[in-house]
C-alpha positions as a Python dict, from the first residue, in 0.01 Angstrom:
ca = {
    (1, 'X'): (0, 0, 0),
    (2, 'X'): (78, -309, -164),
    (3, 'X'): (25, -260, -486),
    (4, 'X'): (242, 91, -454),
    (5, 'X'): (539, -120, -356),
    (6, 'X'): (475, -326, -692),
    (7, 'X'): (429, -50, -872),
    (8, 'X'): (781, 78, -714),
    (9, 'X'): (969, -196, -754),
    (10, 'X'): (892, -188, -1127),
    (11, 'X'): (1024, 127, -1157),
    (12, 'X'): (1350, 36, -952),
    (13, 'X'): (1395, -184, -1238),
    (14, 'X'): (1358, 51, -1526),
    (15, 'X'): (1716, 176, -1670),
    (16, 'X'): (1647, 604, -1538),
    (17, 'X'): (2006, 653, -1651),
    (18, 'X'): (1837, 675, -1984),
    (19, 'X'): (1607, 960, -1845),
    (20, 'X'): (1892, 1192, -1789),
    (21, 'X'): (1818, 1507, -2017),
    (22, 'X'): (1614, 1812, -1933),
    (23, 'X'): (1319, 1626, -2161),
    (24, 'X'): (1250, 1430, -1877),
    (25, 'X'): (1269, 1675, -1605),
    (26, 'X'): (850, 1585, -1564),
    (27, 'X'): (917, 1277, -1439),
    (28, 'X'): (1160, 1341, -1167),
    (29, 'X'): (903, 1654, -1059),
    (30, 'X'): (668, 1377, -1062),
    (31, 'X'): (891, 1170, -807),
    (32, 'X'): (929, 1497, -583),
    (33, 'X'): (550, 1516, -613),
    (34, 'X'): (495, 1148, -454),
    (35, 'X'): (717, 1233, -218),
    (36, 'X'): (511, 1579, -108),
    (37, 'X'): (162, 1360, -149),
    (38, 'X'): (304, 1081, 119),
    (39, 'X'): (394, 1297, 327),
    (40, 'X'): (41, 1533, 280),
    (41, 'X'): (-151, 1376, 638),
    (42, 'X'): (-506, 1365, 403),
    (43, 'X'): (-270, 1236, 87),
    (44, 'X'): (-377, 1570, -58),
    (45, 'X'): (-211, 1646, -409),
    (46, 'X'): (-123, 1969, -530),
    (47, 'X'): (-241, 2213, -824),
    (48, 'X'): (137, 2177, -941),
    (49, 'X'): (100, 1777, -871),
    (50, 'X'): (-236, 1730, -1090),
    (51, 'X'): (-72, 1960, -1393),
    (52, 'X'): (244, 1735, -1396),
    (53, 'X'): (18, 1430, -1409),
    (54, 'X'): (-137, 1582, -1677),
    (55, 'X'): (146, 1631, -1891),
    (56, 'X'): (252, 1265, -1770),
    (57, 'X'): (-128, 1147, -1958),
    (58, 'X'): (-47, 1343, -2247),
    (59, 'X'): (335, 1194, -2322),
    (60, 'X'): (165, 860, -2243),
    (61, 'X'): (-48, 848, -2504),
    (62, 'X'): (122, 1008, -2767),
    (63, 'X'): (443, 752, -2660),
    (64, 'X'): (213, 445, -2661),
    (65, 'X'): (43, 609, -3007),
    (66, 'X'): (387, 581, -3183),
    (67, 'X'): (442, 259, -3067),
    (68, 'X'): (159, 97, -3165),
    (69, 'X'): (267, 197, -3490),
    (70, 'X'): (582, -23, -3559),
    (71, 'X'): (625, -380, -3440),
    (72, 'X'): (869, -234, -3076),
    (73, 'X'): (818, -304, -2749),
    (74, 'X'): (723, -46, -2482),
    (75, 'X'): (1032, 198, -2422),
    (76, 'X'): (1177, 273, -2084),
    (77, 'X'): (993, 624, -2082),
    (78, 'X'): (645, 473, -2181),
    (79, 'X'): (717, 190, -1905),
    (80, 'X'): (773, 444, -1662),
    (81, 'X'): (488, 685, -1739),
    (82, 'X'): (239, 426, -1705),
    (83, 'X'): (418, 316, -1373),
    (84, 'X'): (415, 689, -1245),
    (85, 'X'): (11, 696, -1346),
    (86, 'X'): (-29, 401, -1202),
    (87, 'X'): (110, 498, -888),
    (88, 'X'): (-81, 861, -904),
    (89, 'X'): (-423, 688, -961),
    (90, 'X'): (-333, 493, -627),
    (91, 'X'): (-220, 785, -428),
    (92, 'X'): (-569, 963, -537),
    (93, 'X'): (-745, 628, -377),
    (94, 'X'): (-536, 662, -52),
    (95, 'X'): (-677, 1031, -87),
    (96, 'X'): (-1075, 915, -89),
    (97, 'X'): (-1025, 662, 183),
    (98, 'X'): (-829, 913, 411),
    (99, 'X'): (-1153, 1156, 296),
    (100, 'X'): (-1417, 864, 395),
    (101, 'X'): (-1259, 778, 711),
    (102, 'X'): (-1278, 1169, 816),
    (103, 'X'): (-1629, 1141, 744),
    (104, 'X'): (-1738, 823, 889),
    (105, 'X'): (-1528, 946, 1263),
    (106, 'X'): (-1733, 1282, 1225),
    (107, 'X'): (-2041, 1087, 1140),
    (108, 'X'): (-1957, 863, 1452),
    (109, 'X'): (-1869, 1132, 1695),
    (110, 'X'): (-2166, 1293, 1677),
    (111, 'X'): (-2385, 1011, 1730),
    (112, 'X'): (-2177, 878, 2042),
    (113, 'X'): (-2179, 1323, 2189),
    (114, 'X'): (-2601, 1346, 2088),
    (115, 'X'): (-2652, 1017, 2269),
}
C-alpha cells in the first residue's frame, strides 16, 4: 500500500493539464480502471482493464523508444505511463496475495473442521 501512495503522489505531481485531448483518453480510462480494481473485494481486474494496460505497454515503449533517441528528458506522458504501470503491476500483487490468503483460510478451515 505504500509504495501505491508513492507511486500516487508522483503522479499528483505530473502537469495532466497537458493530457487534455482525446489522445489521452487511455489514461484517464486507466484511472477509472484503478478505481473499479480498489474497489473489486479480490482486487480482480477486468478484460477491459488488462486491454487498456496493454495499450498503456505499447505507448510506453514506443514513447521511451523516441526518447532515447535525442538527448530529452522523459515527457509528462512517458512519466505518467510508467507511473500508471507501475501502479497496475502493484494492484496485480494485491490481486495474488488477496488469491493466497483465500487459499491458505480454505487450507486452514479444513484442517481445524477434519480435526
Amino acid at each position: 500500500m505504500r509504495q501505491l501512495v508513492y507511486h500516487i503522489g508522483n503522479l499528483i505531481y505530473l502537469p495532466a493539464h497537458q493530457l487534455q485531448s482525446a489522445r489521452h483518453q487511455v489514461i484517464w480510462d486507466t484511472f477509472t480502471s484503478f478505481h473499479n480494481v480498489l474497489q473489486n473485494e479480490q482486487y480482480k481486474s477486468s478484460l477491459q482493464h488488462q486491454t487498456l494496460v496493454l495499450t498503456l505497454k505499447q505507448r510506453f515503449w514506443a514513447h521511451k523508444q523516441e526518447e532515447n533517441r535525442g538527448d530529452h528528458p522523459f515527457s509528462t506522458e512517458t512519466t505518467m505511463l510508467y507511473e500508471l504501470l507501475a501502479i497496475h503491476h502493484l494492484l496485480e500483487e494485491l490481486h495474488r496475495i488477496h488469491c493466497l490468503k483465500d487459499r491458505y483460510n480454505l487450507n486452514n478451515s479444513s484442517v481445524s473442521l477434519s480435526s
